[in-house]
Steps between C-alpha positions, in 0.01 A plus 500: 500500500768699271595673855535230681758319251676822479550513837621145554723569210625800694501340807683175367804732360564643776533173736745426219691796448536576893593063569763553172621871622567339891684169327684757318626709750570264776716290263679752411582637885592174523775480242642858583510419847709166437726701243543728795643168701733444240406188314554501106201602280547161368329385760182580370559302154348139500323522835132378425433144492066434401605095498330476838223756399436283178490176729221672727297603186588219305340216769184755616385522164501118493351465831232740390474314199419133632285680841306612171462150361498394850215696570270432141551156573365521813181710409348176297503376858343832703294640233323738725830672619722542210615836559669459844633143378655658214656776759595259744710255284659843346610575810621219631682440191695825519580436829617155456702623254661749694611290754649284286701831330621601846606135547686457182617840528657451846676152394652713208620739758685249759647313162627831362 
């Protein structure tokens, strides 16, 4: 048992530390390579915007959220099948809820 976690542990770091190394490195390519164009290194300052990414996860943890209480309510109902229920209404709450974050998202888009 102790080797297994050990290994996972191991294992686990280095998905990390080899996904963090590539970001790394490809970012900054990136940047030299458009320095190299001639653009200001202030081009770089005040790029990242996570108002869409905090839209996405804002509405699928509320669509998970009521396919949840979707999904409890429904197992009084189907008391033999309360697992996939539960699963079902999950998913089709964080799906639901996707669409509608594309859809919001895009209308935000063709405004701006």
């Amino acid at each position: 048992m102790e080797t297994t976690s050990a290994a996972l542990f191991i294992s686990i770091s280095l998905v990390v530390f080899g996904i963090s190394y590539y970001y790394f490195t490809t970012r900054h390519k990136e940047r030299m390579e458009i320095i190299e164009r001639g653009l200001s290194p202030d081009y770089f300052k005040n790029q990242s915007n996570f108002l869409p990414m905090l839209l996405v996860l804002g509405l699928s943890s509320v669509g998970v959220a009521l396919g949840l209480a979707v999904g409890l309510a429904l197992c009084d109902f189907f008391p033999t099948k309360k697992f996939l229920i539960i699963g079902l209404c999950i998913f089709m709450g964080l799906g639901l809820s996707l669409i509608m974050s594309y859809l919001v998202l895009k209308n935000t888009q063709k405004k701006g």
